[in-house]
Steps between C-alpha positions, in 0.01 A plus 500: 500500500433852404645553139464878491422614859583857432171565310187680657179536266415858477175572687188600235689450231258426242791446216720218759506180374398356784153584468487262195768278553479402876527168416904555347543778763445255785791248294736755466497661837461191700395495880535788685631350846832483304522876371829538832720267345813462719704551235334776311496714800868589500460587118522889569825394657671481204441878378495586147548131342570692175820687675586240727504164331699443236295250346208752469678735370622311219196345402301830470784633272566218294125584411469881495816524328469340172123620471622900588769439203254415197460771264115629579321648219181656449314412164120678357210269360699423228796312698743809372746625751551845598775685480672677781341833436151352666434622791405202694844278336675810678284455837557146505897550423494759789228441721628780830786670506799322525298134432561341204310198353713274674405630816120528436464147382790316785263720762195337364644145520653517830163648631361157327707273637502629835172680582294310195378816407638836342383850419598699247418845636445789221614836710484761228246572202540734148169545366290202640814305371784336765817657511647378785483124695701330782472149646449468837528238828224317479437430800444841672210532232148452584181521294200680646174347355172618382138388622506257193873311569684725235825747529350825648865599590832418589730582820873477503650500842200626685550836365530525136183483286451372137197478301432150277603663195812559630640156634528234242450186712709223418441138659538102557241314608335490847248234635272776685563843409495640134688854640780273685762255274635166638936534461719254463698599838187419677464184424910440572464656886496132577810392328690855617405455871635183504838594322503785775489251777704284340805795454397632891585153628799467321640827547388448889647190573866610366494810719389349793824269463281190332414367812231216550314440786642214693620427866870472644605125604780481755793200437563439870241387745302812591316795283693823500246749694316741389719763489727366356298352165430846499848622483595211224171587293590934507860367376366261281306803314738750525798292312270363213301803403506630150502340178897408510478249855144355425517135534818435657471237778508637853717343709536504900641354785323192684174613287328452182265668327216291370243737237167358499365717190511441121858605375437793246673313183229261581245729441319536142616818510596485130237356383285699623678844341495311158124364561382836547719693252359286250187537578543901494656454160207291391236770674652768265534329193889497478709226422778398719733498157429867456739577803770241464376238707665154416218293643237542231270248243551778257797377178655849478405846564325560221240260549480693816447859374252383264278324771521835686383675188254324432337385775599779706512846323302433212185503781617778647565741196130379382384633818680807464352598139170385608450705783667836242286401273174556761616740737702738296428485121154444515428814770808715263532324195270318403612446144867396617655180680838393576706199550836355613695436210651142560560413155872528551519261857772225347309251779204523318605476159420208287769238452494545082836291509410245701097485337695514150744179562225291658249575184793396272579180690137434447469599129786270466353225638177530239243624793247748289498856499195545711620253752814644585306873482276370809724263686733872546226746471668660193266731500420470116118467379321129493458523159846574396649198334872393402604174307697303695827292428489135516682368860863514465709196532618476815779512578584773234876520435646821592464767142320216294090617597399777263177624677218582266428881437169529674216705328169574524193283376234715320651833441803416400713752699787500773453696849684806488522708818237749341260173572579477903294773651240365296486165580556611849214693542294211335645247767346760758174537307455146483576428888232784595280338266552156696461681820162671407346123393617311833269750663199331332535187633808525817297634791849627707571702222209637450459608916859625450381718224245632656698603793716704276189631349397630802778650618457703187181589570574599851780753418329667209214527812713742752560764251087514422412534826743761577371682188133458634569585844691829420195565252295546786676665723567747258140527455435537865745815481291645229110426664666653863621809281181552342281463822761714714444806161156447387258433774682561788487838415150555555349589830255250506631193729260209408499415110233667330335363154719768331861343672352150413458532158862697416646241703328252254545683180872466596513151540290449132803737373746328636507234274717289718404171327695602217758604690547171672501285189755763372724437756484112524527482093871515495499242761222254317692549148851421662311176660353405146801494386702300681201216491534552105870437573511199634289325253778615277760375643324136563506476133853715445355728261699872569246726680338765320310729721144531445488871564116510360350233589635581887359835464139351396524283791555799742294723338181191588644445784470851599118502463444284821749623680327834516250315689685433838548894476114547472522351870719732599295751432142387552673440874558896513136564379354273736754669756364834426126433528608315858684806649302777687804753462821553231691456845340139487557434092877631586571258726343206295720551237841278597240196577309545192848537269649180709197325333692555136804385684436208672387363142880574383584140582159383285480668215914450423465053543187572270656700214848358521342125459260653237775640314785247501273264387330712272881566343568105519161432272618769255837371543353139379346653219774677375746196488220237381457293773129296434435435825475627865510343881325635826740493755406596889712448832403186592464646884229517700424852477440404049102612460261180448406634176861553404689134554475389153786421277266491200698556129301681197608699221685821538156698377241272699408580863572330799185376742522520826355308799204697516435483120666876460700516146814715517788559244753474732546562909413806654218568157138448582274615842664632792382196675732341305801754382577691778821387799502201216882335482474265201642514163520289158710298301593432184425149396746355185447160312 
């Protein structure tokens, strides 16, 4: 059976994953022969789902509601909020005219739930900065790609145009197409088509008077004719349509009416409603609880609301900052994030009552400090130690146990409340800690880790290549300028020695190997340091920027980078000495600048795995980690040389395959650095 038979793979798309993943595209759309399912095909039948079911309707708002209503804040690189006088806390408070924050963030949702996707549209900019932004349906939005599978532009309704910087692109998961999202209302057509039939038939079958299919039996010794069954069968209609006479039993003279169908309270007609409401409920992620229902494994609504939180929202709102935090901050503001501020959610607060009478009923009982601080996950350090009590008789009587006063071993000092956010943040040190060894020797988490790794690698990529692709066409601009004003002005049509050599003394001026590395050194430094970043926060040490030792790294990174503009312009020199006229150099130009394009994609992988690794070794360093890991894909597209998983010391090299010793991926040859996707490690004992 086809699972999802409303996907198509996108022709020459070089990004689908289909191309690399045919194997778990073939799973998850099935076999083709059943894309026409007879029951799918009356889906459009129902209209808007989201307007006319009830059911839908509910569970999108049980989800975009409580998400819309958490205070949203936007915080700088030191995690301190800003105040309302911001400019972007006042466009995300009013985002259009006459849209609040609740609007902006139930469109987005909604556009989740029922498209899978949603796109923030920026309409207005002050000074390079937004000013104005509007959500909009999701589904009359359309992404117009590039020769190389990225966002050249977007279409709204076949009319409107927006360029990528102006649509931030939220979206779930989709098995073929990275510019289309999977929803949650897709995968419930199913479940809704049936409900649809299942309401039709009822609804039918009481206003067509409830009647079964059967034949008319005569009491005497003939068959009443023809016309006359007809006659009894019109009346027989007529006198129990409608919802009041259903089922009453029709009664003539000298003839009986015998139904040969399945009576309708025989059907499984409410089993089936409940069957698929259930599974719609499950499809969404809302418990039956949340709405009232009786019939429910859940103990009481709050058990309820806190599964919905948690295994519902939370996702969702991580989505949400994610995608801010790569789309809009880091094109805007790059030194600013935000967040949803759940802190306050009573579902998700921690039962201190109920964790505080269980540890007592333990301490009572003798069990040691350190037990009772794992069996609850306490939360206080492992080397925190209490004396405990010897086991109370049992049973106690009532007023006569006088409970030790507990105190600490070693220091000598009672917890005070002063002492919580401290041990807290040690509990979380220590867990990172734990999680940052298991990816030494547990191979899951380690190819979970690099996925995330990755994905950070990827979306520090699209604003490089952006960078280097408007480099060059901003270059292009300049070269057609200077050809159009300086040699096309004399009368001379083929290119003399003289035209030659100003058009090459311009190029040597130019100096646009500097200029490159200028422009991609913001870009490399911001990539440095989140690598350094992340090796702080695998050992939770607070991050401290290395402003200088990112700006070294550019400024050596620069060096080679001026190379792939040294193509760029031996291309034009060879160009020139090729051409037999400055008509003929003129029109080389867009195919000699599409050269420094087309290696957009190229030199951005290179210099974004260069540098977050680069900032992850430095990171290492700073925090006193001893040792480091190699850690690659583990696909089939991983370089021989590069599927090692060797471990040396944080200032040794790595060797390769081939014999090659780097410092980390994406250092060494070009061979071996550039379109390179691995990354390192740190390795604790």
């Amino acid at each position: 059976m086809k699972l999802f038979p409303y996907i198509t793979k996108a022709a020459g798309d070089p990004q689908s994953m289909a191309t690399d993943w045919s194997p778990v595209q073939e799973f998850l759309n099935g076999d083709d022969n059943m894309t026409n399912h007879s029951l799918l095909s009356d889906y459009s039948r129902i209209g808007s789902p989201y307007r006319n079911v009830g059911l839908v309707y509910s569970c999108v708002n049980k989800i975009a509601g409580p998400i819309a209503q958490l205070p949203f804040q936007i915080l700088d690189s030191n995690d301190n909020v800003l105040n309302d006088r911001d400019p972007f806390v006042r466009l995300f408070r009013t985002p259009y005219p006459n849209v609040n924050r609740f609007a902006l963030w139930e469109g987005i949702i909604k556009n989740l739930e029922l498209n899978g996707k949603a796109h923030l549209v920026i309409t207005e900019f002050i000074g390079g900065r937004p000013a104005m932004m509007l959500p909009v349906d999701s589904s009359k939005m359309r992404v117009v790609k590039d020769s190389q599978g990225q966002a050249d532009h977007w279409i709204y309704n076949n009319r409107k145009r927006y360029e990528p910087n102006q649509v931030i692109f939220f979206r779930y998961w989709h098995p073929s197409d990275i510019w289309d999202g999977m929803a949650p209302l897709t995968a419930a057509r199913m479940d809704l088509t049936e409900m649809w039939y299942a309401n039709t038939y009822n609804i039918q079958f009481f206003k067509d008077g409830a009647l079964l299919k059967g034949f008319f039996k005569s009491s005497g010794p003939r068959r009443p004719d023809p016309g006359k069954e007809k006659e009894m069968e019109m009346a027989m209609k007529s006198r129990m349509r409608g919802v009041r006479d259903a089922h009453k039993i029709p009664v003539f003279n000298n003839a009986e009416y015998v139904p040969i169908g399945i009576p309708q309270k025989d059907m499984d007609y409410v089993n089936l409603l409940g069957n698929s409401r259930d599974n719609i409920f499950m499809i969404f992620g809302t418990p039956k609880a949340v709405f009232g229902f009786t019939d429910t494994t859940f103990n009481n609504m709050t058990e309820a609301k806190k599964f919905l939180w948690t295994n519902t929202l939370l996702p969702k709102i991580a989505l949400l900052e994610e995608v801010l935090l790569n789309q809009f901050f880091a094109r805007f503001a790059p030194t600013l994030h935000a967040n949803f501020d759940h802190s306050e959610v009573p579902e998700l607060q921690v039962d201190i009552e109920g964790l505080s009478k269980a540890a007592q009923v333990y301490w009572n009982m003798g069990v040691p400090f350190q037990a009772i601080n794992e069996r609850l996950n306490l939360g206080f350090p492992a080397d925190l130690q209490m004396e405990a009590p010897a086991a109370l008789p049992l049973p106690a009587p009532p007023g006569k146990a006088e409970l030790p006063e507990p105190r600490l071993v070693g220091e000598g000092r009672v917890i005070t409340e002063a002492d919580v956010p401290k041990l807290v943040a040690e509990y979380r040190r220590q867990k990172r800690i734990e999680y940052e060894k298991s990816l030494t020797y547990d191979k899951e988490i380690r190819r979970m880790e690099y996925k995330r790794v990755l994905s950070t690698m990827l979306r520090q990529e699209e604003p490089m290549i952006r960078s280097v692709k408007n480099f060059w066409n901003e270059r292009y601009q300049e070269m057609k300028a200077f050809v159009d004003e300086k040699v096309q002005k004399s009368a001379e049509k083929s290119i003399s020695n003289e035209a030659a050599q100003v058009i090459i003394s311009y190029l040597h001026d130019a100096e646009w190997g500097i200029g490159l590395a200028d422009v991609l050194a913001p870009e490399i430094k911001r990539s440095f340091s989140i690598g350094a970043k992340r090796s702080y926060w695998g050992l939770g040490v607070r991050f401290r920027e290395p402003v200088e030792s990112a700006i070294t790294f550019a400024a050596k990174r620069g060096v080679k980078i001026q190379r792939s503009a040294d193509v760029v312009q031996q291309a034009l020199i060879d160009s020139i000495k090729a051409s037999d006229t400055i008509d003929d150099f003129a029109k080389s130009l867009p195919k000699v600048f599409d050269v420094g394009k087309n290696r957009a994609k190229l030199i951005a992988r290179t210099e974004t795995t260069n540098a977050y690794n680069g900032g992850r070794l430095q990171g290492m360093k700073d925090v006193g980690v001893k040792k480091k890991q190699w850690l690659n894909a583990g696909d089939g597209n991983v370089r021989d040389s590069h599927q090692i998983e060797e471990v040396v010391n944080v200032d040794e090299m790595f060797t390769l395959g081939d014999g090659t010793r780097v410092m980390h991926p994406g250092d060494g040859p070009p061979e071996d650095a550039c379109n390179c996707r691995c990354s390192i490690i740190s390795v604790l004992e």
